[in-house]
C-alpha positions in Angstrom: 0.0 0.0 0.0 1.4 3.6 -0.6 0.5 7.0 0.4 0.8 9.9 -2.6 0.3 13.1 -3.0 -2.8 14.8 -4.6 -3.5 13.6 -8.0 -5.0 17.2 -9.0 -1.0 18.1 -9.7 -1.1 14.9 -11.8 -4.1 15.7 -13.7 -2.7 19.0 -14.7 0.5 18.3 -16.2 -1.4 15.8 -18.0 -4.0 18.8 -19.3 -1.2 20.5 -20.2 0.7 17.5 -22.3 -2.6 17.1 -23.8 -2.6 20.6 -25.4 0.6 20.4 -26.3 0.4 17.4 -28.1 -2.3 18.4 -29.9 -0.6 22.1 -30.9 2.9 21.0 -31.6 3.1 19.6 -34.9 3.8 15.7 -35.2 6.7 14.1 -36.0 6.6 12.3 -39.4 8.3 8.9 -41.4 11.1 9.7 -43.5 9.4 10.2 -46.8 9.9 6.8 -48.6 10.5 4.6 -45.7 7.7 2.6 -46.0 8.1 2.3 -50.6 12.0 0.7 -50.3 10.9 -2.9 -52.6 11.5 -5.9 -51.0 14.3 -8.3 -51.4 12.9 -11.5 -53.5 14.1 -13.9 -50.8 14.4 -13.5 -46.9 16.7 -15.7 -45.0 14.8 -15.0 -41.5 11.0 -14.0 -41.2 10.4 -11.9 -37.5 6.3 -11.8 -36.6 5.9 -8.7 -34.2 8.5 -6.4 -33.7 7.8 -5.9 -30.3 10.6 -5.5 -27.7 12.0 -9.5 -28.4 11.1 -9.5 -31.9 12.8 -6.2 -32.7 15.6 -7.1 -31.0 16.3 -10.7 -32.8 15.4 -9.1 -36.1 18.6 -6.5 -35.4 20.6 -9.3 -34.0 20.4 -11.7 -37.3 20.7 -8.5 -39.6 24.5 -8.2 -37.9 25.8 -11.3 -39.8 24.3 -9.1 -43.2 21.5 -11.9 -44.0 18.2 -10.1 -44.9 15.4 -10.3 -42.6 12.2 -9.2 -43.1 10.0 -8.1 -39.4 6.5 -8.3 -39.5 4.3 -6.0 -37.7 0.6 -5.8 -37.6 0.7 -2.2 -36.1 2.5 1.1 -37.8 4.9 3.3 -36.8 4.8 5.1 -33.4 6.8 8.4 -35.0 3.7 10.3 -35.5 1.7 9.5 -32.1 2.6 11.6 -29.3 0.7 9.7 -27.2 3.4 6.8 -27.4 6.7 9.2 -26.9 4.9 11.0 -23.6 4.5 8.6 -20.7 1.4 10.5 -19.2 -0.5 10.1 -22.0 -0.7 6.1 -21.9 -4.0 6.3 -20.4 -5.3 7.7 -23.7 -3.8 5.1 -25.5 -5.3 2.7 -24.1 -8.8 2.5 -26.6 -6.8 3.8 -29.5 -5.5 2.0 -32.7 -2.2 0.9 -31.3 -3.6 -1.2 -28.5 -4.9 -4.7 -29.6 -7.3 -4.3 -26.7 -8.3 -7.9 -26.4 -11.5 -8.6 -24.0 -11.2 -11.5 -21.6 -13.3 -13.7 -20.4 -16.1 -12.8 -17.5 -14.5 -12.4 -14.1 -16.1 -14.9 -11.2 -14.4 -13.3 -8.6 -14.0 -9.4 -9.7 -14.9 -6.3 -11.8 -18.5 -7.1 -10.9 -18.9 -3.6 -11.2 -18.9 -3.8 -15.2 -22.1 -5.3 -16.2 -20.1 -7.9 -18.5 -17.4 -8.7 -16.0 -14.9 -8.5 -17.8 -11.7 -6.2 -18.5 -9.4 -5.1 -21.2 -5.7 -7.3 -21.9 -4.1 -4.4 -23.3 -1.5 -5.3 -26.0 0.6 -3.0 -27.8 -0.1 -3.1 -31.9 2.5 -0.6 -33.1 5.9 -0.3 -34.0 7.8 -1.9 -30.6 4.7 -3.5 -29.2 3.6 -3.0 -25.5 6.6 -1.6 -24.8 5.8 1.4 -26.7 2.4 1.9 -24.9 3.0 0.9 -21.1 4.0 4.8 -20.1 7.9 3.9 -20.2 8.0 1.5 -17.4 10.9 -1.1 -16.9 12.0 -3.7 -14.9 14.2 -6.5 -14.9 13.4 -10.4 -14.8 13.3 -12.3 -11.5 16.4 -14.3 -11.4 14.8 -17.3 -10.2 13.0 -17.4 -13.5 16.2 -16.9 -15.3 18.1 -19.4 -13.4 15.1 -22.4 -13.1 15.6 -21.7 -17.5 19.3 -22.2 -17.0 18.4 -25.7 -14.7 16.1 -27.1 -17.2 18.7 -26.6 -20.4 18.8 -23.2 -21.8 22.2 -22.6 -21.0 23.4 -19.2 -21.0 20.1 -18.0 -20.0 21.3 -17.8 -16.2 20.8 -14.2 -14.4 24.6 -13.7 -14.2 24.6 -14.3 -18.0 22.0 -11.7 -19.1 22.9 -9.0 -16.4 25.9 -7.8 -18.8 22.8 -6.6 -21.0 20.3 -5.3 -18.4 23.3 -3.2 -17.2 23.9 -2.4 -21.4 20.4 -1.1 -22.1 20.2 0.6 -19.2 23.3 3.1 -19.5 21.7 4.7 -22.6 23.9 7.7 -22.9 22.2 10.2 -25.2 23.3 14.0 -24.5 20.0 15.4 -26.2 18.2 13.6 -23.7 20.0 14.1 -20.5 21.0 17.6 -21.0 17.2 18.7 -22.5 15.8 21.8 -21.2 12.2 20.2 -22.4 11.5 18.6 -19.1 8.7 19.2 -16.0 9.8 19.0 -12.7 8.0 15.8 -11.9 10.3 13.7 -13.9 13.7 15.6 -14.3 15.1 13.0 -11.5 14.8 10.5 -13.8 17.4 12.2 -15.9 20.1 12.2 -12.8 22.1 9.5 -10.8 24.3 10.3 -8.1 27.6 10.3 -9.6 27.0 9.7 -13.4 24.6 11.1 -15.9 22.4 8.3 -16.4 18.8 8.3 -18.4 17.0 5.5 -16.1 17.0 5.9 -12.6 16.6 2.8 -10.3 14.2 2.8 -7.2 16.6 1.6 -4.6 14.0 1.2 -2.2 10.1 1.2 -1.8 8.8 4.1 -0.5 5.0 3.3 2.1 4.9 7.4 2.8 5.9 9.6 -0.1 5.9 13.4 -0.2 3.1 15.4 0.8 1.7 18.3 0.7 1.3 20.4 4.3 -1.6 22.5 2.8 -4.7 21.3 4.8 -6.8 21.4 1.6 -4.7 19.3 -0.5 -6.2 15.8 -0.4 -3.5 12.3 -0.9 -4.5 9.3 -2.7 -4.3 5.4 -0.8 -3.9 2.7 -2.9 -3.6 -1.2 -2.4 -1.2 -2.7 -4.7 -0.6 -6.5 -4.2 2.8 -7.2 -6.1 2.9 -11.3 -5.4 -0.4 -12.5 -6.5 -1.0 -16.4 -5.7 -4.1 -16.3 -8.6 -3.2 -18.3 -11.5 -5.2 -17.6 -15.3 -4.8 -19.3 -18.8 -4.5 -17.6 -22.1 -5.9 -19.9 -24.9 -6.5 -20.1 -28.4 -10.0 -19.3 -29.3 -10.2 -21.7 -32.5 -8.0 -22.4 -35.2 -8.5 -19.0 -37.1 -5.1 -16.8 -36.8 -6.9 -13.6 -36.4 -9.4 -14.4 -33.5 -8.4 -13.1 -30.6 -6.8 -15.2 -27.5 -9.2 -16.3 -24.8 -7.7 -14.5 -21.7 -8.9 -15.8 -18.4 -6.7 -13.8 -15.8 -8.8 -15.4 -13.0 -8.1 -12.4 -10.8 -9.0 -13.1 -7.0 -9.4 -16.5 -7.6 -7.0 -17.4 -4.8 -8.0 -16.6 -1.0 -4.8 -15.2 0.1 -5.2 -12.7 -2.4 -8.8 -12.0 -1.2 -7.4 -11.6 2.2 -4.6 -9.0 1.6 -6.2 -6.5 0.1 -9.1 -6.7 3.1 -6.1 -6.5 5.3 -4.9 -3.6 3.1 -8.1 -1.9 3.7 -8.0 -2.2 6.9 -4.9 -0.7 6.9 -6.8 3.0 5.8 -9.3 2.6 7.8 -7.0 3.1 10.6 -5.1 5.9 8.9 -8.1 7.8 7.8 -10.7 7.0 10.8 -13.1 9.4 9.4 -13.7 7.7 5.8 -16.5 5.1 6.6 -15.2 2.3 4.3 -15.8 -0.2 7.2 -19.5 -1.1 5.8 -17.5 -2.1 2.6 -15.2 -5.3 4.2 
């Protein structure tokens, strides 16, 4: 669970990225980008140039064979709403999400009259990584290590950490010395000793900043980061372009159930005067 401050702040720098984005004029493709004529033969074929496919398609283009990558979705170069991380929300319902519908929920989003929710996937030029507000995290090394276990050697933690550490030091002096930056994120433009372009959170935070103005409200939210609920993703039939059947199962598991009851517990302690108690 953690403590913020207001979200008013939050929804004005996004007003405000809004307008710009829609008075600033868009960046556009090269002209003839998309007209270069294929090769007549292709020695590797890449579906999705998400954040793996891209990657492998520019890692078998190094030994100069010709590979040709796929992608359902088009270029992000002319969306703002892909290079600005507050504006992800808005992307959301828009033409480079896939925006698959799962299955009714048994145990939540009763709330929505067809139970179910949205499995957002990204259909544009690097995939859900281009529409999940700039967010990044590294694998769990116990996944990478049980993969190393079963056969897939070189796949330990120790040997991919050289290239977490890689694509993390992304030194680009337009970016880190830009003037073109709110005060909200410029942090994430500084390290300690080095100039570095992602900054790591070297510790969770329960009680962030806030205000000492008595009419400035702060936002509680529950946020359970191990869930113990287990869904399926399944084919829907044997037609290529039907969507996935996404059963996420949220809630599903008890001990789930019971932390976020605990959780609200929690506020109801910190804020006595909300009356949520009629709730749990």
């Amino acid at each position: 669970m953690f403590l913020g401050p207001s979200m008013v702040a939050l929804f004005a720098n996004t007003t405000l990225l809004n307008f710009l984005s829609t008075q600033l004029p868009a960046q556009k493709d090269p002209d003839g980008i998309f007209d270069q004529p294929f090769s007549k033969y292709y020695n590797y074929i890449v579906v999705g140039a998400g954040s793996a496919g891209s990657i492998i398609a520019t890692r078998l283009s190094e030994d100069r064979t010709n590979v040709l990558l796929l992608e359902a979705g088009g270029s992000d170069l002319e969306n703002e709403f892909t290079r600005i991380p507050l504006q992800w929300l808005r992307i959301l319902r828009a033409k480079e999400n896939w925006s698959f519908d799962t299955v009714p929920q048994k145990y939540s989003f009763m709330s929505e009259g067809s139970r179910k929710t949205k499995g957002h996937c990204g259909k544009v030029l690097g995939g859900t990584s281009s529409i999940n507000a700039m967010y990044y995290i590294r694998g769990s090394r116990y996944d990478y290590d049980k993969w190393q276990k079963e056969g897939c050697t070189g796949w330990g933690y120790d040997d991919v950490l050289p290239y977490f550490k890689k694509s993390e030091d992304i030194q680009i002096p337009e970016l880190i010395n830009s003037y073109l930056q709110l005060t909200f994120i410029a942090r994430a433009f500084e390290a300690e000793n080095i100039k570095c372009a992602i900054q790591r959170m070297n510790h969770m935070r329960v009680f962030g900043k806030t205000s000492r103005s008595a009419d400035v409200g702060f936002g509680v939210n529950i946020c359970k980061l191990h869930h113990k609920s287990r869904g399926t993703v399944r084919l829907r039939s044997k037609n290529p372009i039907a969507p996935p059947l996404i059963d996420p199962q949220y809630l599903s598991h008890q001990d789930d159930v019971d932390s976020y009851v605990k959780g609200i517990h929690v506020i109801s302690v910190l804020c006595p005067r909300v009356k949520i108690n009629v709730h749990i």
